[in-house]
C-alpha positions, 0 to 999 in steps of 0.5 A, a space after each residue: 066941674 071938670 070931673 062932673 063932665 067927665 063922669 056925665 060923658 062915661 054915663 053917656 058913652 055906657 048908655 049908648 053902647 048898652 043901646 048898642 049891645 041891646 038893640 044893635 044887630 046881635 042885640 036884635 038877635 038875642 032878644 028874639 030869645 025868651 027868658 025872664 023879664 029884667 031890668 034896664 041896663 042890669 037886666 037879670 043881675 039881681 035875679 043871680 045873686 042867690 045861694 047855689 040852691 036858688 040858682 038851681 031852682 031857677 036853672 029848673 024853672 026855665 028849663 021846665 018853661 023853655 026850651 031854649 032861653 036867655 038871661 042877660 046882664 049889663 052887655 053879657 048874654 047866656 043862652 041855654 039850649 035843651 032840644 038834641 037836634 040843637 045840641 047836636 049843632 054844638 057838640 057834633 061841631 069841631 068849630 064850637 069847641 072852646 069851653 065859655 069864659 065860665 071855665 076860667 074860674 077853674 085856671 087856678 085849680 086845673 090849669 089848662 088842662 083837657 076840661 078847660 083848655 081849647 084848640 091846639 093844646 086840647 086837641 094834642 092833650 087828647 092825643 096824649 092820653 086817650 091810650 090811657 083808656 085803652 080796652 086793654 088799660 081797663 081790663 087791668 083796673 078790673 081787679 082793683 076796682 072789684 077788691 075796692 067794692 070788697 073793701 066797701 062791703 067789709 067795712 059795713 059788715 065788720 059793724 054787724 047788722 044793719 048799717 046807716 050810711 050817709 051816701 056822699 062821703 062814704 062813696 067818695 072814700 072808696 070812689 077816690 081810692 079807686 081812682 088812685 090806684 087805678 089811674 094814678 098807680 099809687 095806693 092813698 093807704 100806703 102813702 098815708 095821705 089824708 083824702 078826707 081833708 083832700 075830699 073836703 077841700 074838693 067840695 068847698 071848692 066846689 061851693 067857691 067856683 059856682 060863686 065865682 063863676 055867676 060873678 065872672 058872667 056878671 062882671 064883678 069876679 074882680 070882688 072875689 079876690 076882696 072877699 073871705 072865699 077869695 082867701 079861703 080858695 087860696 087855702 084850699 088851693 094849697 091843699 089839693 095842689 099838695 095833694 096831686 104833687 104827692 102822689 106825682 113825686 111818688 109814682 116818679 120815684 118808682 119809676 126812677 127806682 126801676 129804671 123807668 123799664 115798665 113805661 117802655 111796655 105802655 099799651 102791652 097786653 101782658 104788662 104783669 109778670 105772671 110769675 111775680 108773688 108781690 101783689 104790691 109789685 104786681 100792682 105797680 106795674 100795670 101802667 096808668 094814665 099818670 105814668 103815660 103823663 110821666 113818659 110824655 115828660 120825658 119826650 119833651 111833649 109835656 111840662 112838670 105843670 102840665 102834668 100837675 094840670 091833668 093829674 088835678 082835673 082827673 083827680 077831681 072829674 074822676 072820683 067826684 063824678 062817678 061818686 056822684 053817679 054810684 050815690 043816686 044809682 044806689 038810692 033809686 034802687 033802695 027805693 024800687 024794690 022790684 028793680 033792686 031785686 032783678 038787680 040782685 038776681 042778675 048778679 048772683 048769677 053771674 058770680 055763680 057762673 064764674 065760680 065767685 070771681 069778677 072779670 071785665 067780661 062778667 061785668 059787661 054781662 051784666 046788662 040789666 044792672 047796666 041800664 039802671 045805671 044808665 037810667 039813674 045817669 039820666 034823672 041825675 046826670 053828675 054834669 048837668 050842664 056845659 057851657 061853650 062859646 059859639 064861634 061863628 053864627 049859629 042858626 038853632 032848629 028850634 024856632 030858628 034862632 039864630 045866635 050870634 058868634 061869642 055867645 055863651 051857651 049853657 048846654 042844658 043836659 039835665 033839661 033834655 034828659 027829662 024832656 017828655 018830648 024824648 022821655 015818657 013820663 021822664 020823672 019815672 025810673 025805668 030801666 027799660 028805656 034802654 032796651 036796645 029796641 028802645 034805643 034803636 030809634 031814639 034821638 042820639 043827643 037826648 042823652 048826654 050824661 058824658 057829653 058827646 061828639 069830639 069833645 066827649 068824656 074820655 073816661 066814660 068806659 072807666 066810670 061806667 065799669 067803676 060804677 058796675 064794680 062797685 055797686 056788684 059787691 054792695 047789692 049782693 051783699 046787702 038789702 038797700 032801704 031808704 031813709 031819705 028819699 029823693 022826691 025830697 032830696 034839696 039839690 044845688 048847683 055845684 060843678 057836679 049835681 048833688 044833694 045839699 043835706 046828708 042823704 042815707 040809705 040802709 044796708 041790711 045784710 043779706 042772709 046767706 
């Protein structure tokens, strides 16, 4: 009897504070939201237990019916905005800062590092490094992000004749060898480190987090730890964390073996010897963001954790990213000819102009090839989404919404990146689009592909140059066909946007 009563009385309580969060004034404020129909008390719970290519389908759906829509669950609400003057409101703002609770799912792999941290801590984490981006820092890593792009164009012409590639893995070899010699200052191949089980374990991560996170917004992130991809992220985890620990302790060997002299020249121009003969030793000196981390460390401003913590993130959203954004850049110009050979054109002249040779200028030069990577970043964005947490009332411009404070927002960049409001014809590969006249009076929020406002990505300059660099050797060396093509291409929603089944080009040498 006892317990009947009791349990009648926490059905009567749950009742009233759903009526409350359903129809109390944030309730009154969300449902002027559109969104798909749900049920009592569940709401559209059932409607996201689905596989990661369904969620994407139906984070499509609404996209393409709304501009700014809602899906609730039990007490928990997201609302997805699209329209740039809205996004603005967020991403221009230093008050809406703070990443959604969605992003506690990453703690156990980033920690509290720049992508999930918030306020103070994120604000002096930013401080930290954006020296490590410095103009001067990437005109370094020009040299090994070009013998990278080599490196690639050798490993297809020692096959001889046409080669057949599946695009992921093979740009996500190169994409993180690249990353870390560049960032972190070591070389994978000297080391001898296993990056495919390193790579392996960064996609079925990936798979875990979005499972994790739909059950973190539904409430039940409590089950996962009960489940098989609970004990498997435990596996996992061991494997990426191993993986970041080695390449810190080695970078902090070498710098106890010099006695830490090259960290006292960060942020100097002339930070390589000329008169140094040892590429290796060359190489090693030019100083990296995980060195910049190091010396923080030594003044106290940073933990042994905390440099694990960034080393993963930039470990992850470095090579996963820009491996991403090099595989759909490649496909669309294997299947528009026309654009693959001004491409093409561009680039023979610019290596004919240098006598051979790449440099940070000559690849700024090449503004044709840069606006098809821009092109290509807005139909396939590797982020497609963000997710922030309001922390005040949020009056919207689209129909005037007003949201509520502690509402979680999906920022919905793929969404406004083919909005035919912004974009004509925005299905349509057109390079032209970034013409400077045409960008001249375009919305400044319509195209997000590294975020924007305060909390932009502070290593887009390097992602856009890593990308360039590898794709100059690939196209100046080979023809790019088709085999699988996009229009068919099934995509799910991971952290990063990207094809569920193999996806294949051909590289056909060119004849010189």
């Amino acid at each position: 009897m006892l317990i009947s009563t009791f349990l009648l009385l926490i059905l009567i309580v749950y009742l009233i504070y759903h009526y409350y969060v359903q129809y109390g004034p944030i309730g009154r404020l969300i449902n002027n939201i559109p969104g798909p129909s749900g049920y009592p008390i569940i709401g559209n719970t059932l409607q996201l237990l689905i596989s990661r290519e369904d969620l994407w389908k139906l984070l499509k759906i609404l996209s393409d019916k709304y501009s700014v829509w809602k899906l609730w669950s039990f007490f928990e609400y997201i609302v997805s905005i699209r329209h740039p003057d809205d996004l603005e409101i967020i991403l221009s703002s230093t008050k809406h800062i703070n990443k959604s609770r969605l992003y506690n799912v990453l703690h156990p792999w980033f920690g509290t590092g720049l992508l999930t941290s918030g306020g103070s801590k994120w604000q002096s984490r930013r401080k930290i490094l954006t020296s490590a981006f410095h103009f001067n820092i990437l005109q370094q890593f020009v040299e090994i992000l070009i013998e990278e792009s080599e490196n690639m164009t050798k490993s297809l012409k020692n096959t001889e004749g046409t080669v057949v590639k599946n695009l992921v893995p093979f740009i996500s070899e190169h994409t993180l060898n690249a990353l870390c010699e560049t960032t972190m200052g070591i070389s994978l191949k000297e080391m001898n480190l296993d990056q495919q089980r390193y790579r392996d374990a960064v996609y079925k991560m990936n798979q875990i987090i979005i499972y994790r996170m739909m059950r973190q917004w539904l409430r039940n992130d409590w089950i996962f730890s009960l489940t098989p991809k609970g004990r498997e992220q435990v596996k996992i985890l061991k494997i990426l964390h191993g993986f970041t620990k080695k390449i810190i302790a080695e970078r902090k060997v070498y710098h106890k073996y010099t006695n830490g002299q090259y960290l006292k020249n960060f942020g100097e121009e002339a930070i390589v010897e000329t008169d140094d003969v040892d590429n290796i030793k060359k190489r090693k000196k030019r100083l990296a963001m995980l060195d910049l981390l190091i010396l923080a460390s030594q003044e106290n401003l940073l933990t042994d954790l905390d440099i694990r913590e960034e080393v993963d993130t930039f470990m992850f959203e470095g090579h996963d990213t820009t491996a991403m954004g090099i595989c759909f850049v490649l496909s669309l110009l294997a299947e528009h000819k026309d654009i693959q050979d001004r491409v093409r054109k561009e680039i023979n002249a610019v290596i004919q102009e240098n006598q051979g040779k790449l440099t940070m200028k000559s690849l700024l030069d090449l503004q044709y090839l840069e606006r098809c990577i821009k092109e290509a970043l807005r139909l396939y964005p590797s982020v497609y989404f963000i997710s922030r947490m309001t922390s005040d009332y949020v009056q919207l411009k689209t129909q005037s919404y007003l949201l509520p404070p502690k509402t979680m927002l999906h920022l919905n960049i793929y969404g406004v990146h083919r909005d035919p409001n912004f974009w004509s014809n925005p299905e349509i590969f057109d390079p032209d689009r970034f013409l400077p006249e045409k960008i001249q009076n375009r919305h400044p929020y319509s195209y997000l592909p590294f975020s924007a406002g305060p909390r932009n990505c502070i290593g887009q300059r390097f992602a856009l140059l890593e990308i360039k660099a590898i794709i100059v050797s690939l196209i100046h060396n080979f023809f790019l066909e088709p085999i699988d093509y996009l229009k068919n291409v099934r995509l799910v929603a991971d952290l990063v946007i990207r094809p569920i089944d193999p996806h294949r080009i051909k590289f056909i040498p060119v004849k010189t």
